[in-house]
N, C-alpha and C positions, 0 to 999 in steps of 0.2 A: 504494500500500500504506500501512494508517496506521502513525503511531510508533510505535518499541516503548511506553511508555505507553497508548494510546490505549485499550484493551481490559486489563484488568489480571484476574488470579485471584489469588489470596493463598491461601498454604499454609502449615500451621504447625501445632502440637499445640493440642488447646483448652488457654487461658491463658497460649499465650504473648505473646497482644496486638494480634492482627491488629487488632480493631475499635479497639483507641488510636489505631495508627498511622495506620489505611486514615483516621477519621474529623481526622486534622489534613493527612493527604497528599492524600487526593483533590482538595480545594479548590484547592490548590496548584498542579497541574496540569488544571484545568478539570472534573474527573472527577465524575460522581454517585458518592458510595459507596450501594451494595447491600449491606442485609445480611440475606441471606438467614435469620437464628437470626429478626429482628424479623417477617418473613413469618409465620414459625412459630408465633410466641410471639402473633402477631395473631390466628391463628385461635385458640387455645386460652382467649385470654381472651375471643373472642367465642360458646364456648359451642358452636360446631358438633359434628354428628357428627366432621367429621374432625378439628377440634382436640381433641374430647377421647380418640380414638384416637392422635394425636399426644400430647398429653400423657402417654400409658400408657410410651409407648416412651420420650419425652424422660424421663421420671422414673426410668426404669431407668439413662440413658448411653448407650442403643445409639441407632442412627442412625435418622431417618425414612426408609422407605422410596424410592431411587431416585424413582418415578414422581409421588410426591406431590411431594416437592422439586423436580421439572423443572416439576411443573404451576404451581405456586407462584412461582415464578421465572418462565415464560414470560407467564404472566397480567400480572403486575408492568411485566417489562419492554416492555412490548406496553402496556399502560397509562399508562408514564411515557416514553414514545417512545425507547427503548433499543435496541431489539430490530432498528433499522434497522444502516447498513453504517457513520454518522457518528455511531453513538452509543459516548458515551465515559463506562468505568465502571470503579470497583473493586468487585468482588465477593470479599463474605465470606461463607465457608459453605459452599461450592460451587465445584467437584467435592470430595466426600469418599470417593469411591469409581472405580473404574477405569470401571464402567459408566456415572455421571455425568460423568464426564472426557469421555468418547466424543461426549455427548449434548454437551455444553457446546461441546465443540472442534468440532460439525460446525453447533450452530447462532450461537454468539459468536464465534467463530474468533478467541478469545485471543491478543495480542500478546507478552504479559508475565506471567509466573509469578514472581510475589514470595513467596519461602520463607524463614519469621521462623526461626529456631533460639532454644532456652534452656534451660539446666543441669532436667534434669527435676525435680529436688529445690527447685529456687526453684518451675517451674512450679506443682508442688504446692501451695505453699504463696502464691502469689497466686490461685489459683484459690479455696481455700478461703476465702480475703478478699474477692474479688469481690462486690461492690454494685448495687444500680442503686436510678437515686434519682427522684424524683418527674419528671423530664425524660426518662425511659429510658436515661439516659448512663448507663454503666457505671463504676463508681469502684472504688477498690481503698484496703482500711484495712491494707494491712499493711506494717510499714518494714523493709524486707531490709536489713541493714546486717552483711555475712560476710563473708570471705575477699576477693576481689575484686571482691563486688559493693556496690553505695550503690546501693539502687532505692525514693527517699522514698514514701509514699504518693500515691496518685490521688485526691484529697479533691474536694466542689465549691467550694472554695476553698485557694489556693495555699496551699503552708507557704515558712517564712523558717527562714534559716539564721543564728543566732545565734552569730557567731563570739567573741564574748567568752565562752562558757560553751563552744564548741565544742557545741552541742547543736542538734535538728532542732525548730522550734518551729511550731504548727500556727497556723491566722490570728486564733485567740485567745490566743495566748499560753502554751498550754500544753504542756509538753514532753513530744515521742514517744520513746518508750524504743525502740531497735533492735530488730529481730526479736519484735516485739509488735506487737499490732494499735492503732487508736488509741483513745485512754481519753478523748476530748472528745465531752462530750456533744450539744455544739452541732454540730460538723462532721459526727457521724455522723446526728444528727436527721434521718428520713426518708428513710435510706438501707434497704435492704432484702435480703435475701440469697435469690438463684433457688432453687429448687427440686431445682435439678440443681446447684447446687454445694459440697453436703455431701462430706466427704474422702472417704467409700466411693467415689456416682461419680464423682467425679474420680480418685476412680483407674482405675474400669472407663472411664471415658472415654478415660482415658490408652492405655490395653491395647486399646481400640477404634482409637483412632489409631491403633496402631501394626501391626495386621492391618490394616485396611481403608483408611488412607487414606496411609499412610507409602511407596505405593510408586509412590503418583504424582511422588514426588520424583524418580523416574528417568526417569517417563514424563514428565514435561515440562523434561527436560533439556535441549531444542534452545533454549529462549526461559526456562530459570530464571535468578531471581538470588538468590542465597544472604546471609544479612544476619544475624549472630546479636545475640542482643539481651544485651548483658551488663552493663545497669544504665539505670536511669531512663531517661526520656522525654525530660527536658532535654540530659543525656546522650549518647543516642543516636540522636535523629532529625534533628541536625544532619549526621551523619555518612550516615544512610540517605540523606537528601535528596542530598547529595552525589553519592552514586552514581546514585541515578533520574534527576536530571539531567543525568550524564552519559551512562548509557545513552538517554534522551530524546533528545541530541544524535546519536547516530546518525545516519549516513547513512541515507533513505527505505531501505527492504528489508533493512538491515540485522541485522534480526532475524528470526531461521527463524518460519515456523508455528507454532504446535502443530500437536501428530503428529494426524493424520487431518481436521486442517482444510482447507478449499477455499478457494483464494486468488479 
């Protein structure tokens, strides 16, 4: 039976950070990250009939279709040699739905459900910052700095913390004000904001998670791990790791199925 690792699905509301975390963890433990949004977002800028039926729905918030997203995904992983009994992935994006769940557990037979949590009111408001810059990496210009959260920005280049001023300084020198987005012209240069992440849909995105995809948190309760995320990256993916390694370390069988999977 493989690790629990070995097969991973990631669950979470859109913006809470799956694709951060999946894209510095999977390496870590030998993993391809999959993400299934870059499938999507492939067809659409290449013009097809289906992408730009996809696009119609992706611009609303609402979800693509079940069968396009299984075909999308099965094509992929069948092409980058996943699809076999030794192939080892984090998949983002997929299952978002109870009927995608099904498909996915009877053909990946998931080891590990990694479910990210976070304050909906932050979510909101990194989603609406959300970037992607000339490499497809996804960055984020807004600096949460409230109550008990410190979460810096996602810039393509690191910020430094200036402790003589007590202030967050960006890798030019110039300083980001809290709960504001950042005002450097150089860090933001050729950064760009999706189409889907205007505060309308993300909010119906949010209200979509929460009908359609929020209840596979119980359907894969036999193999979840629960991990909320409550401040930066620096922050908190020492602590995630932590745990994946130790569930990692399990004993072989250690970790139930997913429900309706074939051992």
């Amino acid at each position: 039976m493989p690790t629990p690792l070995r097969r991973v699905i990631l669950l979470g509301a859109p913006g809470v950070g799956k694709g951060t975390y999946a894209r510095r963890l999977a390496p870590l433990f030998g993993l391809t990250h999959v993400v299934v949004g870059d499938l999507v977002r492939a067809q659409i800028r290449a013009g097809t009939e289906l992408g730009r039926a996809i696009a119609e729905t992706t611009h609303r918030g609402d979800l693509v279709d079940d069968d396009v997203i299984l075909r999308l995904l099965t094509e992929h992983l069948r092409a980058a040699g996943l699809d076999g009994p030794e192939g080892g992935f984090m998949l983002d994006g997929v299952p978002r739905t109870l009927g995608q769940a099904r498909a996915v557990d009877a053909l990946l037979r998931p080891t590990l459900a990694l479910h990210l949590t976070m304050d909906e009111g932050v979510m909101l408001h990194k989603m609406a910052a959300r970037r992607l810059g000339r490499d497809e990496r996804v960055y984020n210009v807004a600096y949460i700095r409230r109550g008990g959260w410190d979460m810096p920005p996602l810039l393509p280049e690191p910020t430094v913390w200036d402790a003589d001023t007590s202030t967050l300084r960006c890798a030019h020198g110039v300083a980001l004000a809290p709960n504001e987005h950042v005002g450097c012209a150089r860090c933001t240069a050729g950064l760009r904001t999706r189409e889907d992440d205007t505060v309308d849909v993300c909010r119906h995105r949010l209200a979509t998670y929460a009908t359609e995809t929020r209840p596979l948190v119980q359907q894969y309760a036999p193999i979840r791990l629960d991990f909320e995320i409550d401040g930066g990256v620096e922050q908190c993916l020492p602590r995630l790791l932590a745990l994946l390694r130790a569930r990692d370390a399990e004993p072989r069988g250690g970790a139930p199925a997913a429900p309706g999977a074939r051992l």
